[in-house]
Structure formats: C-alpha cells, structure tokens
Backbone as a ProteinNet text record, in pm:
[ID]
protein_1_A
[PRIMARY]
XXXXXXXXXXXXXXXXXXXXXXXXXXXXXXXXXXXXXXXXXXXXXXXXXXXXXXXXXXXXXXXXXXXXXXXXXXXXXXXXXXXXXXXXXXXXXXXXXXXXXXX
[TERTIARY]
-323.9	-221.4	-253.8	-168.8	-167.3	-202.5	-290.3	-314.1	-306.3	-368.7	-329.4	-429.9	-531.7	-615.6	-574.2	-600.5	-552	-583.1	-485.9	-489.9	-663.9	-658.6	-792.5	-834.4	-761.5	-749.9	-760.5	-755.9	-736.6	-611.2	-501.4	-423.5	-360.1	-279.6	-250.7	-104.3	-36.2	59.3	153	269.4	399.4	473.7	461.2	533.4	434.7	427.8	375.6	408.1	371.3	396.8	508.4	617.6	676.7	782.2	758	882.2	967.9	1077.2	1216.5	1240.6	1288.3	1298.3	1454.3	1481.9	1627.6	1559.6	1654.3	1613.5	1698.5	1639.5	1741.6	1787.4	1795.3	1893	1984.1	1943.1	1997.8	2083.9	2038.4	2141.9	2134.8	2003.2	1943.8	1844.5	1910.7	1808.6	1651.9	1547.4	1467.6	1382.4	1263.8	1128	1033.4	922.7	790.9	723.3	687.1	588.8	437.3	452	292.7	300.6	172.8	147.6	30.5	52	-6.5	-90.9	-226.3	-268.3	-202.5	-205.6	-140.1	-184.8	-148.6	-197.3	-294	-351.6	-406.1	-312.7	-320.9	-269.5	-230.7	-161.7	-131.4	-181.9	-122.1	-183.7	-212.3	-309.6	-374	-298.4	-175.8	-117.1	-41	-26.2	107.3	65.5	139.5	131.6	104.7	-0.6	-60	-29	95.8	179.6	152.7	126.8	103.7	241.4	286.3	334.2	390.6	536.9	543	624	574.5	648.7	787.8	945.5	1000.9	1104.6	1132.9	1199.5	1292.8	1436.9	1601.4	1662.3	1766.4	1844.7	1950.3	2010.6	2060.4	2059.3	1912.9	1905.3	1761.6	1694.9	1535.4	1484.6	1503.8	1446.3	1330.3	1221.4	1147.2	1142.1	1116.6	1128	998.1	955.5	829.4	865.2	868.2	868.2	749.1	780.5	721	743.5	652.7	690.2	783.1	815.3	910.8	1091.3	1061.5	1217.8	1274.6	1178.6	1192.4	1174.7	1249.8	1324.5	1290.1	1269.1	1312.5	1433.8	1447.8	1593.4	1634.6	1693.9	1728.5	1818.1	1867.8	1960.8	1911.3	1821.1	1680.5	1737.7	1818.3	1874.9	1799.8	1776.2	1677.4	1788.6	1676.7	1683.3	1735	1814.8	1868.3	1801.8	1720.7	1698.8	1643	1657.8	1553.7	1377.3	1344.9	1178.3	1154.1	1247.1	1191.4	1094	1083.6	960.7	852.4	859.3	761.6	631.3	692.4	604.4	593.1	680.9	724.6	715.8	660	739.8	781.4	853.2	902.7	945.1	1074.6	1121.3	1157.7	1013.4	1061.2	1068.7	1149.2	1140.6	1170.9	1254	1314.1	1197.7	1100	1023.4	957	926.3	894.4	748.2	674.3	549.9	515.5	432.4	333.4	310.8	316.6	299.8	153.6	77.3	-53.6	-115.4	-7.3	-103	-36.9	-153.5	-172.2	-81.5	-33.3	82.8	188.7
75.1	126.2	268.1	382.1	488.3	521.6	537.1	610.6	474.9	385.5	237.6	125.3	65.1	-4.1	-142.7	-258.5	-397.7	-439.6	-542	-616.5	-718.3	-710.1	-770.7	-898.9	-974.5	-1121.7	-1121.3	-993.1	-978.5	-974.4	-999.5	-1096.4	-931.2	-902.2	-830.6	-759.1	-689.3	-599	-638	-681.3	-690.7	-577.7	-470.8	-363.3	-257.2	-158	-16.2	104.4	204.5	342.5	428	430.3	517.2	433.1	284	192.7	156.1	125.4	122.2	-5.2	-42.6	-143.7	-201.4	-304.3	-355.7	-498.6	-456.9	-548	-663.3	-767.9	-916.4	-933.1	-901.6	-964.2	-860.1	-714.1	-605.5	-577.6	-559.7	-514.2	-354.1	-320.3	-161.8	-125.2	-4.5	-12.7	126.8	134.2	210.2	270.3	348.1	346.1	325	236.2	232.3	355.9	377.7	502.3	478.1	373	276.4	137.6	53.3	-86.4	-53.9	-171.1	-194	-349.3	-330.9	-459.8	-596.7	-724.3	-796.9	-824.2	-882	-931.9	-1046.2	-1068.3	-1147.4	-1281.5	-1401.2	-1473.7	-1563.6	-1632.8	-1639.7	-1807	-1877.2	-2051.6	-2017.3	-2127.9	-2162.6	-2168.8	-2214.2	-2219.4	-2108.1	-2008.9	-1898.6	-1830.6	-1808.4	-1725.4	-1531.8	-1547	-1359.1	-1283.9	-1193.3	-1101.5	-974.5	-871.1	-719.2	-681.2	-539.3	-493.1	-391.6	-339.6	-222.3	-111.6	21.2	115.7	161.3	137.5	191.4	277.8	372.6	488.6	449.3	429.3	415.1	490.3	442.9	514.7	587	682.9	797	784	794.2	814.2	909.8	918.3	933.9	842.2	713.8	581.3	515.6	470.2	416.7	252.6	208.2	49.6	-7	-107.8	-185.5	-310.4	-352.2	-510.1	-609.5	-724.1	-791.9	-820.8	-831.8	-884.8	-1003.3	-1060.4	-1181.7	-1142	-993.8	-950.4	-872.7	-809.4	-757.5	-766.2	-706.8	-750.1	-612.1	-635.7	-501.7	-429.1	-307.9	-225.3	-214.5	-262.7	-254.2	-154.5	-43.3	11.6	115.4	173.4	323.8	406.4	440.4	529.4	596.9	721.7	796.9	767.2	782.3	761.6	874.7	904.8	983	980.9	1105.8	1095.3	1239.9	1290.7	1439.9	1391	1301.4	1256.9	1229.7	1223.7	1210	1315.5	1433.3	1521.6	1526.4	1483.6	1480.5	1361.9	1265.7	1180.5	1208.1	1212	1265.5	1346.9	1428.1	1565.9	1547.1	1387.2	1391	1260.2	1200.7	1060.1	1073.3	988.2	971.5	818.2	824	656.3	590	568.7	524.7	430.7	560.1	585.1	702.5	687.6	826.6	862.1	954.6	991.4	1066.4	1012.8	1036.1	1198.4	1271	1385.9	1410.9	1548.3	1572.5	1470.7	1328.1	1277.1	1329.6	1322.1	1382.2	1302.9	1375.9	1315.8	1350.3
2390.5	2300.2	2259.5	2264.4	2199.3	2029.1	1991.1	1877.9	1789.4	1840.9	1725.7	1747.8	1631.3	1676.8	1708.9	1762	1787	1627.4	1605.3	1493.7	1463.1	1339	1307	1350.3	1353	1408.3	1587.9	1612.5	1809.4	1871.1	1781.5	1861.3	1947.3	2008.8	2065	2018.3	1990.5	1934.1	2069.6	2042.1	2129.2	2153.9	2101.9	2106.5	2060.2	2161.6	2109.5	2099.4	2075.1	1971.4	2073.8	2017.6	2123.3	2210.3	2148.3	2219	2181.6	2228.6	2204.3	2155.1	2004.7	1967.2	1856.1	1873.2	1794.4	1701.8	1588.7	1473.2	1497.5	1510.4	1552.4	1423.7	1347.2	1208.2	1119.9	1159	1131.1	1238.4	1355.6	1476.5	1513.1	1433.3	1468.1	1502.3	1598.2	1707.8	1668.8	1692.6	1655.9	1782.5	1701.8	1752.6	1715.4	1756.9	1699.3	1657.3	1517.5	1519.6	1473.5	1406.8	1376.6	1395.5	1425.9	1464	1322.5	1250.2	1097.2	1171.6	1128.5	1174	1049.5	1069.4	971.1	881.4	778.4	620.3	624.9	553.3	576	521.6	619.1	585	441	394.7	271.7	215.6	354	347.1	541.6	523.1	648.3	761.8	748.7	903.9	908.9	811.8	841.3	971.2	1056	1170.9	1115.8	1227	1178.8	1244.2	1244.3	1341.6	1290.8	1365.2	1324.4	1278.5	1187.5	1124.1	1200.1	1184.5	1305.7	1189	1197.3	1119.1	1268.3	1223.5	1308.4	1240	1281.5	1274.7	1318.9	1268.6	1254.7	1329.1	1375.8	1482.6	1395.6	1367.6	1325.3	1128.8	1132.2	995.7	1000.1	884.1	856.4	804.4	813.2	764.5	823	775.8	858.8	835.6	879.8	786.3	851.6	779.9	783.5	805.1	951.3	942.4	1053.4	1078.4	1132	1246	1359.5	1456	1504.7	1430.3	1437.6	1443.9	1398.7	1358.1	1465.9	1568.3	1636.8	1782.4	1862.2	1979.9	2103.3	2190.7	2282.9	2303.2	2295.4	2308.2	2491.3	2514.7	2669.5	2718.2	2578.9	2646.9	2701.5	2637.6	2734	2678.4	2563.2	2523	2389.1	2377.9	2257.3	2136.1	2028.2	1888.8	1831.7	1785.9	1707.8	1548.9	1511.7	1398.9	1405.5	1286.8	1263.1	1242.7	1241.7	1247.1	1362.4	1469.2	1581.2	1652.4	1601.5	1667.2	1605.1	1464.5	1385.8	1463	1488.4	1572.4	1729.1	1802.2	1965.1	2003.6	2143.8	2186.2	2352	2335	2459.5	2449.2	2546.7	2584.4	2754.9	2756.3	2918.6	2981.4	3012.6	3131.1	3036.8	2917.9	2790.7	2726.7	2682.7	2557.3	2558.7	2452.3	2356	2384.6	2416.3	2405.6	2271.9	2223.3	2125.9	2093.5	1948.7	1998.4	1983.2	2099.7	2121.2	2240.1	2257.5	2356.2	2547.7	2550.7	2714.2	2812.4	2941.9	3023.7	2940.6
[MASK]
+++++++++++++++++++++++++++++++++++++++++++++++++++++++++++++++++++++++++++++++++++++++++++++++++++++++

C-alpha cells in the first residue's frame, strides 16, 4: 500500500490510497486519501475493519467511514473536487497517484 501502514490486528485494507470508491448507502462516489487502522473493538465478536478517509465527488468533503460501507467505483471516471491535488498529481488507469510518489 502507498503511504499507509496495515491495520493493527493484520487484517489487510480492501481498498487503497488513490482508489476509486462508492458509498453503498449514500450512492457517492469518491477517493481514498487515508486507510485509518481500526478501533479497537467494542465487545468480543464485533468485526475489526480499517477506516478509510475519502474525498467526495464534486465537493471538498472528506468523510470517514468503514469498510463495510464501501464498494468499488467501476465507472474509472476522476473525482471532481478542488482537494484533489492537494493529495494527487495524477489519475491514471482510473486511479489517482499519490502526490511525491514515484511512477
């Protein structure tokens, strides 16, 4: 993963920095700009899913949710937002590269 450590528990991040993602209960579509490792659980069986900061499709919003809410974007189409360079300085092959990282 780009610029993001694996969650504390190991488990592995479903989506990473720079990927194209849609909110299954909102119906909006984003980009990943941080993977938040997860909370610590609350009772023993809650499931431990990493946290994803995503950046809103034609706003400056970022929202904080859970892996459970979120979905892959299939359409390959860039994010419209003025924060998009602040994190990015490029979308290729429908996602975003990281800005400063190499390639």
């Amino acid at each position: 993963m780009e610029g993001s450590a694996l969650p504390r528990d190991g488990r592995i991040p479903a989506f990473d920095i720079g990927e194209l993602v849609c909110h299954r209960r909102l119906g909006v579509r984003g980009v990943v700009v941080d993977v938040q490792p997860p909370l610590p659980p609350l009772e023993a069986d809650t499931d431990v899913a990493p946290r994803y900061e995503v950046l809103l499709h034609n706003t400056a919003r970022i929202l904080v949710v859970g892996e459970d809410v979120l979905e892959p974007d299939l359409t390959c189409l860039p994010i419209v937002s003025p924060l998009v360079r602040v994190f990015f300085h490029a979308f290729r092959q429908g996602r975003y590269v990281l800005t400063g990282a190499v390639n």
